[in-house]
C-alpha positions, 0 to 999 in steps of 0.5 A: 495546513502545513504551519498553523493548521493542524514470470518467475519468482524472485526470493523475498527478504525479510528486513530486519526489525527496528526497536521502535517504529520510525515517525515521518517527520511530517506525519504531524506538520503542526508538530513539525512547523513548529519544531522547524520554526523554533529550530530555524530562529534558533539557529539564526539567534546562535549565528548571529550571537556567536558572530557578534562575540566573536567580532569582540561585542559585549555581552550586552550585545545579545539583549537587541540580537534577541529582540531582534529574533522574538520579532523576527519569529512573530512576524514569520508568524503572522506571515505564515497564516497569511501564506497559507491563504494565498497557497492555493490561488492563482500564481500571479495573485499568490507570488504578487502578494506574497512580495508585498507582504515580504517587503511589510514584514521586511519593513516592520522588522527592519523599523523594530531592529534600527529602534532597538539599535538605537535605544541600545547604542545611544552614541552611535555615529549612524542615524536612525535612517542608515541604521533602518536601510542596514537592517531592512536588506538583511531582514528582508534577506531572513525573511526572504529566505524563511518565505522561499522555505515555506513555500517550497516545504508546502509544495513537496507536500501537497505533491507527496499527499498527490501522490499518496492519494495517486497510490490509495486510488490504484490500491482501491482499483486493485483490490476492486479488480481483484474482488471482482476477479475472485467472485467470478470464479464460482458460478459454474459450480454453484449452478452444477451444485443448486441443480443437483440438489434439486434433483435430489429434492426431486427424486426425493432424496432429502438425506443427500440432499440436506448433505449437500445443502449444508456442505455448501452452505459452509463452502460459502460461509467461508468464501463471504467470511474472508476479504476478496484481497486477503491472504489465507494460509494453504492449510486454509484453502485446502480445508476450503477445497476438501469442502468443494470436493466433499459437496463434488463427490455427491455428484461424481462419487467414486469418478472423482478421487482427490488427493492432497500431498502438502509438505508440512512446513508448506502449510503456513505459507500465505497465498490469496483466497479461493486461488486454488479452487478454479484449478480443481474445477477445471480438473474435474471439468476436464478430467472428471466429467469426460471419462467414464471412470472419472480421474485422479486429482492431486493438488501437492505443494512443497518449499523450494528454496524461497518458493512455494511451489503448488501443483494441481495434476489430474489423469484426465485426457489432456490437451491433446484428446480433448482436441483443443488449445490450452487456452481454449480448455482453461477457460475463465477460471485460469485466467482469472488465475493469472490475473490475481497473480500479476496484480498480488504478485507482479513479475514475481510469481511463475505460472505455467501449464502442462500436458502430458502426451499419455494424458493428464494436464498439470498446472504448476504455481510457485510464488514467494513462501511468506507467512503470517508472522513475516508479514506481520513483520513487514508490516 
């Protein structure tokens, strides 16, 4: 209750850090009622005091004016409580009782200010009747327009908590989508690596067998560790990627050569979980798999500019060999790829695929260089 009741990149700026932290003025609207409340009749006591005195009124004049402001603010009070439960109904019921209670607290205010009046100036030419009429239409105008205000500050709110809770619901949509997006991209992997070690079980090779067992525990421990929608620094995912590789050379050997050229300074840049991953799968799905003497991997990443940019290349046949379409080869793990960029990213993110006419096939990420600490800053 507001009164009584509690496809390309784009550079990233940083804004600057304020001393302190800013408060929404309504972030507690008991607080602000009030500060509003005493504020307002405050106001109207200091406009009206200054106007009397300057029309040449004694300084006596102030004892009925602040009365008349006591009053005012505990009727504007009672009148609040009784809004609130009126907020919610239906307009005919809420705007008609409204006017009645604006016209009995109009009234009562009115009936306070004329008996004050008069006990105040005893030798007034006017009666208490033309006295009560003065002083109704300019109560009822005060009080009018205090209801007007409550009412309109009331409506801006509920809509801002509509439309917080509009935003709330589309980022649990999103992070939804995304989770689900990310614990796609590992069954065709986990299925290779529990049949492998199978097979190792099988032909009784329990040393190679326990190897992968263990590298595999420990790729997943990290996957459920971190949330679906966090972000991770790329020194992060390429230790999580030497550990997919490690458990993916038990199958391939010495088909599957992997190599890593991060530039330093790259290596705290923030980026979702497990996104880079899907791209050495389909390496090793496309690359690895069909040649006989298997291929190269490299995943390299440097700064440009404002943008990280992150590159996974392989020296498997391309695109043109495997006589296909590029999206018919990059199957669900690119896709789901493009997918997490748009929701974490939107427009801002570039993500393109190449296939040289020699062989090889390279996908090419660049999205905004961003790290822990900024983040934190921004936040």
């Amino acid at each position: 209750m507001w009164g009584l009741g509690t496809n390309r990149a784009k550079p990233c700026f940083i804004m600057a850090m304020l001393p302190f932290k800013p408060t929404p003025f309504f972030a507690n609207k008991n607080r602000a009622f009030w500060n509003l409340q005493t504020l307002g009749w405050a106001g109207a006591l200091a406009l009206r005091g200054i106007s009397g005195l300057a029309n040449g009124q004694p300084i006596s004049f102030l004892v009925p004016i602040i009365i008349a402001t006591i009053t005012g603010y505990s009727i504007s009070l009672v009148m609040g409580v009784i809004y609130q439960t009126l907020i919610d109904r239906k307009p005919l019921i809420t705007w008609s009782i409204t006017l009645i209670v604006l016209l009995v607290g109009s009234a009562l205010y009115a009936f306070v200010d004329a008996w004050v009046a008069t006990l105040y100036r005893p030798g007034s030419d006017s009666n208490f009747t033309a006295i009560l009429l003065g002083a109704f239409y300019l109560d009822l105008t005060l009080l009018g327009a205090w209801s007007a205000l409550y009412y309109a500050i009331n409506f801006f709110l509920r809509i801002e908590e509509q439309q917080d809770q509009m935003l709330r619901l589309e980022n649990q949509a999103t992070s939804a989508q995304l989770a689900m997006l990310r614990y796609q991209l590992n069954p065709h992997f986990l299925f290779n690596t529990l049949n492998s070690i199978s097979t190792l079980v099988l032909l009784k090779q329990t040393e190679p067998a326990n190897a992968m067992l263990s590298r595999l525990s420990s790729f997943l421990r990290y996957t459920l560790a971190n949330e679906p929608t966090a972000r991770v620094t790329l020194a992060q995912e390429v230790e999580t990627l030497k550990l997919y590789l490690d458990i993916e050379k038990m199958r391939f050997e010495e088909r599957l050569r992997a190599h890593f050229d991060i530039e330093p300074n790259a290596a705290y840049a923030l980026l979702p979980s497990l996104l880079l991953q899907p791209l050495v799968e389909n390496a090793i799905k496309y690359a690895v798999t069909p040649k006989e003497d298997g291929a190269d991997i490299t995943i390299s990443a440097q700064l440009i500019g404002p943008l990280l940019r992150i590159t996974v290349t392989d020296t498997g046949p391309g695109l043109k060999k495997q006589g296909t379409t590029a999206n018919a080869s990059t199957g669900v793990g690119l896709a789901n790829i493009r997918d997490r960029l748009s929701q974490a990213y939107e427009d801002n993110h570039r993500f393109e695929t190449r296939s040289s006419p020699g062989g090889g096939y390279s996908v090419i990420i660049e999205i905004p260089f961003e790290t822990r600490e900024q983040r934190q800053l921004q936040a």
